[in-house]
C-alpha positions in Angstrom: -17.6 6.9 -19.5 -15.2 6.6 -22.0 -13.9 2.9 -22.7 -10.1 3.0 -22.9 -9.1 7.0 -21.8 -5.2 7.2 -23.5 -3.2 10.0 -23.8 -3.3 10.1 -27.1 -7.0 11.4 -27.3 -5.8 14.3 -25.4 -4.3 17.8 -26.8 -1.8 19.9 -24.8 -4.6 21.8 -23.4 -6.6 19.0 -22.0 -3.2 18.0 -20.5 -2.4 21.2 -18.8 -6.2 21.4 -17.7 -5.6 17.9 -16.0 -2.5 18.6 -14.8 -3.8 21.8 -12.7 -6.3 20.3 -11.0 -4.4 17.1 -10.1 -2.1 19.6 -7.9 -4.4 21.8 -7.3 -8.7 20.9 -7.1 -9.6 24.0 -5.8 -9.1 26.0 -8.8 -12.2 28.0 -9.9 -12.8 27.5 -13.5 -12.1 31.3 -13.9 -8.4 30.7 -12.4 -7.8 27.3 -13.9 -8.5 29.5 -17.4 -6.0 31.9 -16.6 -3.4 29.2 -16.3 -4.1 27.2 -19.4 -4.8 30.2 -21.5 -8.1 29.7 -22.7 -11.5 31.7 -22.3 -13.1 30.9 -18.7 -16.5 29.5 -21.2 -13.7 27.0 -23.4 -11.9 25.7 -19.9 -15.5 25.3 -18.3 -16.3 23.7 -21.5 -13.3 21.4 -22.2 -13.1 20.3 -17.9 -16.5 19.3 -18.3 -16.0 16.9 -21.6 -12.9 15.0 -19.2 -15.3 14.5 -16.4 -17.5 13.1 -19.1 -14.9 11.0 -20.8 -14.0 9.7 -17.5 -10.8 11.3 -17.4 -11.9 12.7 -14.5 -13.4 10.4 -11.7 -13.7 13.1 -8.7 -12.3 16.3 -6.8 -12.2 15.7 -3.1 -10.1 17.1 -0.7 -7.6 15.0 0.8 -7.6 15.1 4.7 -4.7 14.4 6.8 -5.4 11.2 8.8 -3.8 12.0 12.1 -6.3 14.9 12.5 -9.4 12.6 12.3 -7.8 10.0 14.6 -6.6 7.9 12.4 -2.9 8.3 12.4 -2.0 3.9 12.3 -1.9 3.1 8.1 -1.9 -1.0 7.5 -1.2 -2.9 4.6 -3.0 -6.2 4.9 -2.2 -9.3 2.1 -5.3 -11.8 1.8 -4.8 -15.1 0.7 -8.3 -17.1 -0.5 -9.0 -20.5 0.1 -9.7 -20.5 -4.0 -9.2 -18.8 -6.7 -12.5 -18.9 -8.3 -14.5 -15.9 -10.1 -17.1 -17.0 -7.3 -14.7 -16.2 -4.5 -13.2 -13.5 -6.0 -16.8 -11.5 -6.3 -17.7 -12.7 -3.0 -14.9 -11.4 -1.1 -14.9 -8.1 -3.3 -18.5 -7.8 -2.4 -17.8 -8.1 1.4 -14.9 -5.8 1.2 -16.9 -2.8 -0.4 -18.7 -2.3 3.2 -15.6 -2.0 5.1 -15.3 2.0 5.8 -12.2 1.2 7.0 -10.6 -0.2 3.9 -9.0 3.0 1.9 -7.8 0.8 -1.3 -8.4 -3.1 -2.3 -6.2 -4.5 -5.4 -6.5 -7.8 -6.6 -2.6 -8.5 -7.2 -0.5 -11.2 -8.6 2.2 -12.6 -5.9 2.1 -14.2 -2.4 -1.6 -12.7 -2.1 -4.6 -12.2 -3.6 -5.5 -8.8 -2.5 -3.9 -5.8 -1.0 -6.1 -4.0 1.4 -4.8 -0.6 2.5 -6.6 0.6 5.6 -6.9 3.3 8.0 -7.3 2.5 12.1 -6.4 4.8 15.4 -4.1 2.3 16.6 -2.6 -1.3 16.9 -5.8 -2.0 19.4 -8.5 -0.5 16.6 -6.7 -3.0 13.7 -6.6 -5.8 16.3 -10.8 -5.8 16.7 -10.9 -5.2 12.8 -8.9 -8.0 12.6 -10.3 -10.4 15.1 -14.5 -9.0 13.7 -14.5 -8.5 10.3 -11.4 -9.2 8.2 -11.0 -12.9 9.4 -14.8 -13.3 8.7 -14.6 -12.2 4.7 -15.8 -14.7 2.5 -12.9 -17.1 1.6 -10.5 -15.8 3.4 -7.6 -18.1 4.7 -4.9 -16.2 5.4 -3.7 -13.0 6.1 -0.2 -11.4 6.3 -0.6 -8.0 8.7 2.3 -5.0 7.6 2.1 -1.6 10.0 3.8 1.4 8.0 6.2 2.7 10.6 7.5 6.0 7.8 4.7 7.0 5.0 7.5 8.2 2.6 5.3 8.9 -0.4 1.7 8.7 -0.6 -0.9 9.6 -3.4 1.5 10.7 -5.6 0.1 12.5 -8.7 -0.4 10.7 -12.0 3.3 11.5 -14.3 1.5 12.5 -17.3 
């Protein structure tokens, strides 16, 4: 994986290659060539070097969470106890095994870290809550937010 990915190590093509699947993963290499005006052989070529580079991380698909049950989106703020490398790793640790944790961010502010998590309802965050959030390592405070609008979410990257 490439070290520090920049724009700059990118031509117009790699661009528009990255740009095409961002909006649209699904793209066979064959249509994806078409759009970027290159042989099918140089797209499948140049698509595979960014997922080398690390320019690429993954295609997935992107599933809307009310249709799995999961229609409640919380934004949790955790406040350690210290602010040690130690307690840092711990709690990162920890958090890794929570399948219900979308996104964590170590952030500078009022918290620590920014969890962003998925649950059914008010009742399914309240167990998460009261079973395994409360008990991560270091943890002494948390500040609970329930999204009432989702007005943009997993925006694409404005390269």
């Amino acid at each position: 994986m490439m070290e520090d990915p920049s724009k700059g190590d990118l031509d117009r093509i790699d661009l528009r290659i990255l740009r095409h699947l961002q909006a649209e993963g699904r793209l066979t290499n064959a249509e994806l060539a078409a759009r970027v005006s290159v042989s099918p052989a140089t797209c499948h070529r140049r698509t595979q070097r960014l997922f080398d580079a690390g320019y690429i991380t993954e295609v997935r698909a992107v599933v809307a969470p009310a249709a799995v049950g999961l229609g409640a989106l919380v934004m949790v703020g955790v406040v350690l106890d210290r602010s040690t490398p130690e307690s840092f790793a711990a709690f990162e640790q920890a958090v890794l095994a929570l399948k219900d944790v979308l996104d964590c961010n170590l952030v500078a502010g009022d918290f620590d870290y920014l969890l962003k998590i998925r649950v059914r309802d008010m009742a399914d965050f309240n167990r998460l809550h009261a079973q395994k959030l409360i008990a991560l390592p270091g943890v002494r405070q948390t500040r609970t937010f329930f999204v009432m609008k989702e007005v943009k979410e997993n925006a694409r990257l404005p390269f």
